[in-house]
N, C-alpha and C positions, 0 to 999 in steps of 0.2 A: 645316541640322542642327537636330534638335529640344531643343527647353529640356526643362530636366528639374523640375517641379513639387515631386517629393518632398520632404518636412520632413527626411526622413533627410542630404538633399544639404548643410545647414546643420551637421549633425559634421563633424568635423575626417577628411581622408582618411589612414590609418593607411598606407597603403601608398606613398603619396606620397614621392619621393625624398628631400625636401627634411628630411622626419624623420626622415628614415635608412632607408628603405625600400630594397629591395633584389631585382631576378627572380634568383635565383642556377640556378637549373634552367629547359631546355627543352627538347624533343627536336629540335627545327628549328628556325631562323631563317634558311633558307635565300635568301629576299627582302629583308625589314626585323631589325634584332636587337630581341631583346626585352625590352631594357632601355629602350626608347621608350616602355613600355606605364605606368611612373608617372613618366616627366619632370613640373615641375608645371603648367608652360603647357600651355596646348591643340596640339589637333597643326593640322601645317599644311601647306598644300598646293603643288605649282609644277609647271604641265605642260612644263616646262622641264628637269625633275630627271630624267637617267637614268643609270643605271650601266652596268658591264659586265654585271649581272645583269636588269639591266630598269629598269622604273620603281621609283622611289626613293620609298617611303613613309612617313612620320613615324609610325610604328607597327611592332607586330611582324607580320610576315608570312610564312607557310611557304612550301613547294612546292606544287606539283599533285599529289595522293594519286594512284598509279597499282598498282592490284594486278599480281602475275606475271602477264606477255603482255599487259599494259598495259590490260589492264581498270580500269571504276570500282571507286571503294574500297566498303567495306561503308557500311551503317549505324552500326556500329559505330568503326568508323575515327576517331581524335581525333588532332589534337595537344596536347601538353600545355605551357604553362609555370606556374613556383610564383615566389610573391613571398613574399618575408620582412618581416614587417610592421613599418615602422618602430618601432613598440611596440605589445605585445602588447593586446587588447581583443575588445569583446563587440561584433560585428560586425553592424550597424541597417539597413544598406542596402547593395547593390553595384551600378558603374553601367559596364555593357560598350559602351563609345565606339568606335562603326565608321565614325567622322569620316572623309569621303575613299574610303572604301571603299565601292565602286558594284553591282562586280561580280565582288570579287571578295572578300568577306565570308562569313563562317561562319555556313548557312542556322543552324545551333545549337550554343548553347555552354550550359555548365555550371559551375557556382562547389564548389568542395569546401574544406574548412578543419580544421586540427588543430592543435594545442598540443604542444609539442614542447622540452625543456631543454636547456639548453647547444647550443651549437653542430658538428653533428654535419655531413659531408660533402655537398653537394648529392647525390649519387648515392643516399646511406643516405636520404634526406629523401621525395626521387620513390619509391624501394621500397617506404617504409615504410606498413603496415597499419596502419588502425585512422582515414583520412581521415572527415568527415562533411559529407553533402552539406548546404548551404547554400542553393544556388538548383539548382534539379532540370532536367533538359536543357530545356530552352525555345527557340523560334523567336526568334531578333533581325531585326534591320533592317538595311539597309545605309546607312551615313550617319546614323547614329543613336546617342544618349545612351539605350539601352537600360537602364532602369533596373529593379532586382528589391531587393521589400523582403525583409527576414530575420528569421526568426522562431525564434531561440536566445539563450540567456542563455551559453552557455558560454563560456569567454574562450580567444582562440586565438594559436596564433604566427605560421601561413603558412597560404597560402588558394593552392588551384591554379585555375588557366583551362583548360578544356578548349574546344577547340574540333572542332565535328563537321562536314564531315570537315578543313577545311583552312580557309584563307586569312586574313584582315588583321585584326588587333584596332589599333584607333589607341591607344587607352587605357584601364586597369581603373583604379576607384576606389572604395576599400574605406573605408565612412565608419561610423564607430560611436563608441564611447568608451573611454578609454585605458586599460588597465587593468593596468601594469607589475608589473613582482619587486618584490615587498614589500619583498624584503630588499636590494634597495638605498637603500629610503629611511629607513631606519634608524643610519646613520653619522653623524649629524649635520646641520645644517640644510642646505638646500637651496632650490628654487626649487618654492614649491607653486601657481605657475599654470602651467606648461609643460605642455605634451603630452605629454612623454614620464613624466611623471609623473604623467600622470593627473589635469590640472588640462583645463581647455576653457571656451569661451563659451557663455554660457549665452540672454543677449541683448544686444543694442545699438542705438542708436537709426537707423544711414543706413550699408549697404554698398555704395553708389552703385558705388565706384572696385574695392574688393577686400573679402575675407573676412576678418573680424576675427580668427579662428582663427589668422589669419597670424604676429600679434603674439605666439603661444605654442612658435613653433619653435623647435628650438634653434639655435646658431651664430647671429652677427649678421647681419643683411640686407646683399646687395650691393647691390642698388638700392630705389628707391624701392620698384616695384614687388611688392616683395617684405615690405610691409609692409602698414597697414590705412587706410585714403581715407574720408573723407565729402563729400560734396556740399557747394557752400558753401551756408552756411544766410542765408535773407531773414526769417527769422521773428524774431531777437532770444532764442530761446533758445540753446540748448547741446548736445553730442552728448556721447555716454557708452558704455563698456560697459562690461559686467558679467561675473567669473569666477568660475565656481567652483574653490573649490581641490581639491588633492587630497583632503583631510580636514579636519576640523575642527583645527586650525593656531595658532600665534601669529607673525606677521609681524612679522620685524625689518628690514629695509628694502628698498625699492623700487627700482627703477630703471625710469626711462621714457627710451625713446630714441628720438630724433626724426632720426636719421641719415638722410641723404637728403631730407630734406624739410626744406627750401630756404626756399620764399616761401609755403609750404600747409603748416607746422608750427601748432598750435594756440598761444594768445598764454598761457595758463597751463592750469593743472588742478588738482583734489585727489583723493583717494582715502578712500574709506568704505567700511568693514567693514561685515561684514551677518552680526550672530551666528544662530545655528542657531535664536530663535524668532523672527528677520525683523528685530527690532531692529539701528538700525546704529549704530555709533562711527566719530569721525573718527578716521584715520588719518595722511592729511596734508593740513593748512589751505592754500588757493586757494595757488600758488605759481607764481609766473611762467616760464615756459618759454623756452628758444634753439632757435633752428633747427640741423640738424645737432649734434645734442648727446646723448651720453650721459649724462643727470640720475640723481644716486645718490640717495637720502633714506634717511639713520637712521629706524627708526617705534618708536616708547615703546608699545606695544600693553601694556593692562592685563588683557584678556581677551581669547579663543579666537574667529576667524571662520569662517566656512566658505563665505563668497562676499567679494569686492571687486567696487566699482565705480568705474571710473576718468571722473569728468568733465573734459570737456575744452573750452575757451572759447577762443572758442564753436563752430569746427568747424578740421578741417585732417585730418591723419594725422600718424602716427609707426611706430618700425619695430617694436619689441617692448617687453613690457611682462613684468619680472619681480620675483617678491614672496617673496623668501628667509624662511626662519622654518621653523620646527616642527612634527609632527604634535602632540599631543598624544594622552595612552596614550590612552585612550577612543576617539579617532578609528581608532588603530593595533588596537584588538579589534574593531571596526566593519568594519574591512575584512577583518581574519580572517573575521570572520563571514560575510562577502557569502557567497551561492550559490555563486560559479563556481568555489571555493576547496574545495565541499562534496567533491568528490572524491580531495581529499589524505587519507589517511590521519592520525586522530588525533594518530597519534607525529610524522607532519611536518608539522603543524598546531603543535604543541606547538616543535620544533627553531626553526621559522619562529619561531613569536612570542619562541623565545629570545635568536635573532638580531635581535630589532628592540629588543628591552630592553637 
């Protein structure tokens, strides 16, 4: 199976179960169901696996397209399914995983995506006009991390797969950055590193074991695995990464949690704000760490950050890492303002910022 190169693959996957992603529509799953296409592990294989339907594949998989009198299908011919994006964003890259799939993969598929409120019926979702293509029909590979970069600023809700004319998708992976309802982060404080809020990794020093992105889902980690790993280090220094928040923010306390990790938790850490001209403030002084351990930290913040960096001594993992506190107004017109917001209507541009005040 091929590695996938792209800088895009380093965002966080919006699609991804584990954020709450969601395939609510497909026309077929006649083989595989198509809820296999964002599990978050990789898919996987056993020439052992069959059904009463056939071979059992860790992906979503159709029928054989057969026109009336059993003719091949057209060029035209697709199946379709739509995922619902664990939270809404401006989508940087998508990557069509035909893991496993040899012979019987989709010569071509195609990415489409729209923006969509409230939660309306799967059926209304698949009818509805007005999708906009994203990645345009292209030739994939079989057994392949098929990746397509994207070139849109507009912030979306659901992204459909189409596939021409038939067979296996192992897995879709929709990576970009998080761009939620304003108007939920307006009630009062919250957690401004999480993903679904529009916080993500910005950098980190060693993703040897897993992806730091990890540390920003929500709900707490079942296993280890489901947290962020470094390598153990021979060098004598120290591993770190770095978040940006949702907005420029005042952090009132922390939590590091080192659940599941045993004998490979790091021995302590601190936390450094990094104000909007690079400048940082401490946030929390070296503090020693337990394995398995939910850690809470009060933080006296006297001024607005807009990124944290968490060190950690001198390497190990933990499972998530959250940084509750405040937008600040400034921050909250800022995001009014972005681009993808340009096509609300004044007057609900205006209703919005009154609900965030």
């Amino acid at each position: 199976m091929t590695a996938v190169p792209n800088d895009f693959t380093l965002l966080p996957d919006l699609a991804v179960r584990s954020l709450g992603g969601a395939v609510v529509w497909a026309n077929d799953e006649s083989f595989a169901e198509k809820e296999n296409l964002i599990r978050p592990e990789a898919s996987t294989f056993s020439t052992e696996t069959f059904g009463h339907k056939g071979k059992v594949y860790d992906g979503w998989e159709t029928r054989r397209r057969r026109r009336s009198g059993g003719g091949a299908p057209t060029s035209d011919d697709c199946d379709e399914a739509i995922v619902r994006l664990g939270v809404p964003g401006v989508i940087r890259g998508v990557i069509v995983d035909t893991a496993w799939f040899k012979g019987n993969y989709p010569p071509e598929v195609s990415v489409e995506a729209i923006a969509i409120e409230g939660y309306p019926p799967a059926e209304q979702i698949a009818a509805r006009p007005g999708w906009t293509t994203i990645v345009a029909r292209a030739k994939v590979d079989g057994d392949t991390a098929n990746a397509f970069t994207v070139e849109s600023e507009q912030r979306f809700t659901h992204v459909r797969l189409r596939m021409f004319p038939d067979g296996g998708v192992a897995r879709l992976r929709v990576h970009g950055e998080a761009k939620p309802d304003l108007r939920l982060l307006g009630s009062g404080p919250f957690d401004l590193a999480a993903l679904e809020n529009g916080g993500r990794v910005v950098d980190c020093s060693n993703r040897f074991y897993s992806s730091p992105q990890n540390l920003l889902l929500p709900d707490r980690a079942r296993i280890m695995g489901e947290g962020w790993e470094t390598a153990r280090r021979r060098d004598g220094g120290n591993d770190w990464v770095r978040v940006r928040l949702t907005g420029e923010g005042i952090p009132a306390m922390v939590e590091v949690d080192t659940s599941y990790f045993l004998f490979n938790s790091p021995g302590a850490a601190t936390l450094t704000g990094i104000r909007a001209d690079g400048t940082e403030v401490e946030l929390l002084a070296r503090t020693d760490l337990q394995p398995d351990t939910r850690h809470r930290f009060p933080i006296e913040a006297a001024e607005p950050v807009t990124e944290v960096r968490l060190d950690v001594f001198p390497d190990g993992g933990f499972a998530r890492l959250r940084v509750f506190g405040t937008l600040t107004e400034s921050a909250r017109d800022r995001l009014l303002a972005e681009p993808l917001f340009g096509a609300l209507a004044d007057d609900a541009v205006d209703r919005l910022r009154d609900e965030l005040e």
